[in-house]
NULO-495891 format. One line per 8 residues: number of its first residue (from 1); their letters; for each residue x negated, y negated, z of C-alpha. Coordinates in nm, 2 decimals. Layout:
BEGIN
NUM) A) X/Y/Z ~ ...
//
This chain:
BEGIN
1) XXXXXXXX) -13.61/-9.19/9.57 ~ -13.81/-8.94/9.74 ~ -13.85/-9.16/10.04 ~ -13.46/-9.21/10.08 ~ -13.50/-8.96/10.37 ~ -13.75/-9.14/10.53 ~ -13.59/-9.50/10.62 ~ -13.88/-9.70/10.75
9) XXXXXXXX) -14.03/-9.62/10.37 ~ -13.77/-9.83/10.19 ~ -13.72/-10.17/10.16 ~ -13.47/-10.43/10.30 ~ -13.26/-10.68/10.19 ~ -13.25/-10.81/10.50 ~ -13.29/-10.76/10.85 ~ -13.24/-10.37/10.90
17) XXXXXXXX) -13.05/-10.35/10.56 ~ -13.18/-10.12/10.29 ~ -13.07/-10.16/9.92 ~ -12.82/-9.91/9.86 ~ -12.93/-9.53/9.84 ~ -13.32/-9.74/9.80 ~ -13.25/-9.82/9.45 ~ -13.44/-10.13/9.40
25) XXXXXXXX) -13.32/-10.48/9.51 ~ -13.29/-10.74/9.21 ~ -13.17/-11.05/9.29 ~ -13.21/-11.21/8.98 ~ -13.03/-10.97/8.67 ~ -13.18/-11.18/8.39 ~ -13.51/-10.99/8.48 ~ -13.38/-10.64/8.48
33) XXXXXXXX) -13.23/-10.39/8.22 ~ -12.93/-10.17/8.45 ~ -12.73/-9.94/8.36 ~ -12.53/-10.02/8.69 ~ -12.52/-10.22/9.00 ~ -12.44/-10.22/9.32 ~ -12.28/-10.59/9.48 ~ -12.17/-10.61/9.80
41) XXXXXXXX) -11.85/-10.85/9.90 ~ -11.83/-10.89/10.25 ~ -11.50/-11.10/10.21 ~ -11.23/-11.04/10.48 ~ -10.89/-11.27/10.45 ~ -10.62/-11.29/10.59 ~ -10.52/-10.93/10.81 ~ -10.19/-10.75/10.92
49) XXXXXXXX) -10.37/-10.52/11.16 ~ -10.78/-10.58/11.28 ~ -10.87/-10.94/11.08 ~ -11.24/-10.98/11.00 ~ -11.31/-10.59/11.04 ~ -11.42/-10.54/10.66 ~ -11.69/-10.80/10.66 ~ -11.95/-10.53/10.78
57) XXXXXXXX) -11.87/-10.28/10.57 ~ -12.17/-10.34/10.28 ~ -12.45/-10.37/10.56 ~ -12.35/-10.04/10.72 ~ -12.27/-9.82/10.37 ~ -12.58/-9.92/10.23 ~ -12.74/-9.80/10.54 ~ -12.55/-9.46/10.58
65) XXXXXXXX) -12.68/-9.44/10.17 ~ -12.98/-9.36/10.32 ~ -12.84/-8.97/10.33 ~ -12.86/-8.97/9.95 ~ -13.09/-8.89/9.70 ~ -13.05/-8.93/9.32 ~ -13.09/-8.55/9.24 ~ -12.70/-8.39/9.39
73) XXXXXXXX) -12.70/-8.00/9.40 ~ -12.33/-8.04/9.34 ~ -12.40/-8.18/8.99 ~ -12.79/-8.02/8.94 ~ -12.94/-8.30/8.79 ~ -13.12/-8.64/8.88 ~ -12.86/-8.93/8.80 ~ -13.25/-9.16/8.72
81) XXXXXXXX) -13.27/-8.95/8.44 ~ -12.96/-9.11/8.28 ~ -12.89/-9.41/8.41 ~ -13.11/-9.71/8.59 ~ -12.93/-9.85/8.91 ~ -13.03/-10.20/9.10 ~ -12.84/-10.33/9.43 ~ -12.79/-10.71/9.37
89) XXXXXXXX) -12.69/-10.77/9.69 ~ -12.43/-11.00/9.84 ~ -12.19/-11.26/9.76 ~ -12.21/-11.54/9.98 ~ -11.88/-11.58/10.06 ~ -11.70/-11.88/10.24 ~ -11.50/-11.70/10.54 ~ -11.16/-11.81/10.55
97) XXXXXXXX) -11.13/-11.94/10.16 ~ -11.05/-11.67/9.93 ~ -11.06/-11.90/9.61 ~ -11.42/-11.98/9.65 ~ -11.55/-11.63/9.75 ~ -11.36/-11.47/9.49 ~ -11.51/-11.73/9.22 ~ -11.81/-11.63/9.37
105) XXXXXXXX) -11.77/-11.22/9.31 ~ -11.64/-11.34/8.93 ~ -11.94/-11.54/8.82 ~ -12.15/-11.22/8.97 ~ -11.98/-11.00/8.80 ~ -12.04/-11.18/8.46 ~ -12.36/-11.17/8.47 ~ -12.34/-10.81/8.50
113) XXXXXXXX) -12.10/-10.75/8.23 ~ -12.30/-10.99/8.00 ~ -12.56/-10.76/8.06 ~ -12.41/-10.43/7.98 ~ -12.43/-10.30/8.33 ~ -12.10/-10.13/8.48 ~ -12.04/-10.32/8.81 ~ -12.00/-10.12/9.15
121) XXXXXXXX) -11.85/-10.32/9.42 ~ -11.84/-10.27/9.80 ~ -11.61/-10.44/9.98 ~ -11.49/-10.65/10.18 ~ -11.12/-10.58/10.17 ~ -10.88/-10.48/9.89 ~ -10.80/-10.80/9.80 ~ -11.16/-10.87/9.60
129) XXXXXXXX) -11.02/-10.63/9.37 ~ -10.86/-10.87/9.19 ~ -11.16/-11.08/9.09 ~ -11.33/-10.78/9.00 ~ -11.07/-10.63/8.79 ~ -11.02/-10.97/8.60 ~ -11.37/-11.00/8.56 ~ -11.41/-10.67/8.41
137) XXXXXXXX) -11.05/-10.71/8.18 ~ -11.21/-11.04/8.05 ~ -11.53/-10.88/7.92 ~ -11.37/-10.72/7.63 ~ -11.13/-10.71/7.41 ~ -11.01/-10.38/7.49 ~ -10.70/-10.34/7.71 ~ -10.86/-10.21/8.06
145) XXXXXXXX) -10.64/-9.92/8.26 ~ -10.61/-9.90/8.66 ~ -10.63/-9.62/8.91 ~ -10.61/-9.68/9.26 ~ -10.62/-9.43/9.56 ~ -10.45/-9.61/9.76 ~ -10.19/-9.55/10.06 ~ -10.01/-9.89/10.03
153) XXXXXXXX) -9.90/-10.05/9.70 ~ -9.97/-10.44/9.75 ~ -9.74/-10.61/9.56 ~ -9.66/-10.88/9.78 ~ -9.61/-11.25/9.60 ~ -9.76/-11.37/9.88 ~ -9.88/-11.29/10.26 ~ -9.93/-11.61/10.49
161) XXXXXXXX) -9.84/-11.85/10.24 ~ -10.14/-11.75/10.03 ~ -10.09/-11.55/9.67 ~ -10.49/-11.39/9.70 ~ -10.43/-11.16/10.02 ~ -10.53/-10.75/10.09 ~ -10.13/-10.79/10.06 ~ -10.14/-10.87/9.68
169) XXXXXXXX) -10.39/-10.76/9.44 ~ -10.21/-10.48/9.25 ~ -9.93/-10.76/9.16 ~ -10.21/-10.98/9.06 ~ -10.39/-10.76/8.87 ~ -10.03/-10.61/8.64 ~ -10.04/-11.03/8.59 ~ -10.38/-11.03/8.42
177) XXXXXXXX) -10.38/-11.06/8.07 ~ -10.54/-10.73/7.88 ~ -10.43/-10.51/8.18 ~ -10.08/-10.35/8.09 ~ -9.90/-10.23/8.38 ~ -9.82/-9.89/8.24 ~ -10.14/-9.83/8.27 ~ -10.16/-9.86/8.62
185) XXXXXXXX) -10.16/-9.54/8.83 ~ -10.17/-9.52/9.22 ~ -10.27/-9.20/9.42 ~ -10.18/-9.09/9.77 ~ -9.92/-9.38/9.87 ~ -9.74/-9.33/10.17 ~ -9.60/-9.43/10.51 ~ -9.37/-9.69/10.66
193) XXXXXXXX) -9.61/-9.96/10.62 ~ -9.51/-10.00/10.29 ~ -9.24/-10.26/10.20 ~ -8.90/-10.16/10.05 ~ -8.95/-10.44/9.78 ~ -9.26/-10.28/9.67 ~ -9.10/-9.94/9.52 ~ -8.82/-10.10/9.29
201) XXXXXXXX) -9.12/-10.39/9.17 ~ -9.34/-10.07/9.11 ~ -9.11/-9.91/8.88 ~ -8.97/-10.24/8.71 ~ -9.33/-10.32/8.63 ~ -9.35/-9.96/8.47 ~ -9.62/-9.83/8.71 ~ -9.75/-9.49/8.76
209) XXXXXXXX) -9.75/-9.38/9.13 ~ -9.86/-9.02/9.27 ~ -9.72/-9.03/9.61 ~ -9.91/-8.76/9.89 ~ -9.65/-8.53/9.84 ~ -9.68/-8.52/9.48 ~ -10.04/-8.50/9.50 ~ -9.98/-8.21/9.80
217) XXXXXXXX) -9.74/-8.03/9.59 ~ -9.95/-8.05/9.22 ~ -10.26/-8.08/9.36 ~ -10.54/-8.43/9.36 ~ -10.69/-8.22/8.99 ~ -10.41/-8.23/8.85 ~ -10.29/-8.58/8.96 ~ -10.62/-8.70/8.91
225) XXXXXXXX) -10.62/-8.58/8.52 ~ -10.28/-8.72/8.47 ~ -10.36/-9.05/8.62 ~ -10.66/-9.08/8.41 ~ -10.46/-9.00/8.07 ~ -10.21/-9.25/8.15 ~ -10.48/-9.53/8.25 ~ -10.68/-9.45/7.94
233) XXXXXXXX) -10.41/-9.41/7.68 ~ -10.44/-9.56/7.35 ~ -10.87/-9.59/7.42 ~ -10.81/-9.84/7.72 ~ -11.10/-9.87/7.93 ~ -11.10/-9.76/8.31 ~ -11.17/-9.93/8.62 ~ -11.14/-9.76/8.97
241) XXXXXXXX) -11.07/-9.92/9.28 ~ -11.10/-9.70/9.63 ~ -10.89/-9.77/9.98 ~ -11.05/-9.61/10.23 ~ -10.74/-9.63/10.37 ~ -10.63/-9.35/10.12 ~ -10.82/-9.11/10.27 ~ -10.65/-8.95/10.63
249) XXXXXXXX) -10.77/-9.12/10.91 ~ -10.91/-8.79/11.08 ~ -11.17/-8.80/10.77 ~ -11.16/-9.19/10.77 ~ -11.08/-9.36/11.10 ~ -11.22/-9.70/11.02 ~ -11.03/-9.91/10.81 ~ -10.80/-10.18/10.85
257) XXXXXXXX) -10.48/-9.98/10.84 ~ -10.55/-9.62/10.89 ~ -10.21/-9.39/10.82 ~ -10.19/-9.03/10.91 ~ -10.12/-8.81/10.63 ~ -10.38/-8.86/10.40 ~ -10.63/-8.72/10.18 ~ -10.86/-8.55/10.28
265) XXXXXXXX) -11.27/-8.60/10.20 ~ -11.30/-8.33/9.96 ~ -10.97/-8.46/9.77 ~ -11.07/-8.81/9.75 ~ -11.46/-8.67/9.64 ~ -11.28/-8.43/9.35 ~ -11.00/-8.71/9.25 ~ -11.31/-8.96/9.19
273) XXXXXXXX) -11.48/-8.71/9.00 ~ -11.21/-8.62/8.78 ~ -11.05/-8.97/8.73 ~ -11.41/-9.11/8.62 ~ -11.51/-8.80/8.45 ~ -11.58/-8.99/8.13 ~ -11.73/-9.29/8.25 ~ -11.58/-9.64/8.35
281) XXXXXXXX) -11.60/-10.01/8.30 ~ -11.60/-10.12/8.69 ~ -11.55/-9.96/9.03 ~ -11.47/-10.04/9.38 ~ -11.43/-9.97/9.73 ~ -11.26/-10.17/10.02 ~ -11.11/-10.18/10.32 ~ -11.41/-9.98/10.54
289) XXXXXXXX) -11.39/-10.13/10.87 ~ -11.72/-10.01/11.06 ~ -11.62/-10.17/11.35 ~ -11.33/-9.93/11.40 ~ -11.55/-9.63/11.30 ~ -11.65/-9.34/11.51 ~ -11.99/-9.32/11.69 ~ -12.13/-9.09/11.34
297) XXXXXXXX) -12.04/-9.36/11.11 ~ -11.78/-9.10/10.92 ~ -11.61/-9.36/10.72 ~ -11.91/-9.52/10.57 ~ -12.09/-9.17/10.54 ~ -11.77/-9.11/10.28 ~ -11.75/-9.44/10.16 ~ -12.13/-9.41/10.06
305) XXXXXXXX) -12.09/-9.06/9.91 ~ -11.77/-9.17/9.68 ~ -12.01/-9.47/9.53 ~ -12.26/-9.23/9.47 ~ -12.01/-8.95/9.26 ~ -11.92/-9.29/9.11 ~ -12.27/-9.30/9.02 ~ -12.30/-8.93/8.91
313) XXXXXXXX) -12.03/-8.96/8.70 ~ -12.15/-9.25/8.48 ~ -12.47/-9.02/8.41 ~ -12.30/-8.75/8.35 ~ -12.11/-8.88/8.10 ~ -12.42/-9.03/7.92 ~ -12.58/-8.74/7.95 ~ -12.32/-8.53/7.81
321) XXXXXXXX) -12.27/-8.37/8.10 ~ -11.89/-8.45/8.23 ~ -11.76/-8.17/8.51 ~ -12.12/-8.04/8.56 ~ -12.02/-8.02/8.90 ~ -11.74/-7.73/8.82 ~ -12.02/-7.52/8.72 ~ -12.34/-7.59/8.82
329) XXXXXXXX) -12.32/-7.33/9.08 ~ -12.08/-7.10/9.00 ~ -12.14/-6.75/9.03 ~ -11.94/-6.39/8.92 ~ -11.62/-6.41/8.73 ~ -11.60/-6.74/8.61 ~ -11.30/-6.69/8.41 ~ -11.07/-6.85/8.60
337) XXXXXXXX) -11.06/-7.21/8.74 ~ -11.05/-7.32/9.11 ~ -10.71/-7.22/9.25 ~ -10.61/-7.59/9.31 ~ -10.69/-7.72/8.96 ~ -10.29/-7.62/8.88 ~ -10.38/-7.61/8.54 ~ -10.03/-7.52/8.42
345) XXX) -9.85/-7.85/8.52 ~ -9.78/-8.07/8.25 ~ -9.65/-8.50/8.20
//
């Protein structure tokens, strides 16, 4: 990982596309032992606001990925030592039908969970969460918990006719069997783009949502450790799923729907940290739209930096070494925690 720094030293999928942070490219997963992997889904459906603009967004994180090594001075230790990552590459997906590409994205992901590996997939927009999350609920027995940051709820039946849109995963997912909707949390909804149907369907279904100004007035640890104890109640596994469009815009500009009033970088980095703090059973991010970025590339610079805590975190936690990060560094009177942990708030 040494060369990570130096792009023309690593390898390409394709054309100028590099596996993601240079971990090595496997295309077949019968010939490798992972830990994890890396799958890129570069499936955009049917849009409210800048159709197609997601399809880009695995090319150009893997390339900002580049920026990142496998040792992190936040955490002080090299993730290799714990855990072996591959990037399988992309889905070939069939533009314009989302039953095919998402039976595509399951049958991938199978082969990943019959393996043992934790599957990390960059979307693509937020509707290939739900083939992901079903793939990852039907891989075990055990009841699977949800946390999304998120700004919008999806719970539409239906957008265009069709009952597989952006519009409508988390309604599809609180359908699957083995995922209980009480253990669904969302953090950092907001905005008039929501629906009015959505908030009396998300409290009829029973689930959790953190809205900004909860997570403003309690603060993203403390949301972040509530969400995970009510996802992972009763020893439910986790899975994580990442909006960009969570984040504000001012730290996140492209995505399809960008909404002021956000969280900001350092939120989102701590509330991923904290809500996969003791591992998890699948993860993703959508909704990065690269073609709506800025001229640095600030949204897939995050994007790529959240998949790599994700990363962090799943070593930590076989290396018995969950919320290294809060004290890798730390220096004087360590007594006391960080002023926004809000350590005194309770269920």
């Amino acid at each position: 990982m040494s060369e990570a720094l130096s792009p023309a030293g690593v390898p390409r999928i394709f054309g100028d596309v590099p596996p993601f942070m240079a971990f090595p490219h496997v295309q077949n997963l019968a010939s490798v032992s992972a830990d994890a992997v890396i799958v890129g889904m570069p499936y955009d459906g049917i849009a409210t606001f800048r159709g197609g603009a997601t399809r880009r967004a695995p090319q150009e994180i893997r390339k900002f990925s580049l920026l990142y090594g496998s040792y992190s001075f936040d955490w002080d230790f090299d993730l290799q030592s714990h855990i072996a990552v591959v990037d399988n590459g992309d889905i070939d997906v069939v533009p314009g039908d989302n039953e095919t590409s998402y039976a595509r994205l399951r049958a991938r992901l199978d082969q990943m969970l019959s393996a043992k590996a934790v599957p990390l997939t960059i979307g693509g927009d937020h509707g290939i969460s739900y083939p992901a999350v079903s793939a990852v609920a039907a891989a075990s027995a055990a009841s699977l918990g949800l946390i999304v940051f998120d700004t919008h709820l999806d719970l539409s039946e239906s957008f265009g006719g069709d009952r597989l849109t952006r519009a409508s995963p988390l309604l599809r997912i609180a359908e699957l069997d083995g995922v209980d909707p009480q253990r669904i949390v969302v953090i950092g909804a907001r905005g008039p783009r929501n629906l009015p149907e959505w908030t009396p369907l998300y409290r009829k279904l029973g689930i959790t949502v953190f809205s900004m100004e909860e997570v403003e007035r309690l603060g993203i640890d403390a949301v972040a450790e509530r969400a995970r104890r009510i996802a992972c109640a009763d020893g439910a596994r986790l899975y994580l799923s990442v909006d960009i469009d969570g984040v504000d815009p001012a730290f996140a500009p492209g995505t399809n729907s960008p909404e002021p009033g956000g969280l900001t970088s350092r939120e989102i980095i701590r509330g991923v940290r904290i809500a996969a703090r003791d591992g998890f059973a699948g993860f993703d991010l959508v909704e990065v739209a690269p073609d709506f970025d800025n001229s640095s590339g600030t949204t897939s610079v995050l994007a790529g930096r959240l998949l790599a805590e994700a990363l962090f975190c799943l070593a930590a936690c076989k290396g018995g070494m969950q919320d290294a990060w809060r004290h890798a560094h730390r220096t004087g009177d360590d007594s006391q925690p960080a002023s926004n942990n809000h350590e005194g708030s309770k269920d």
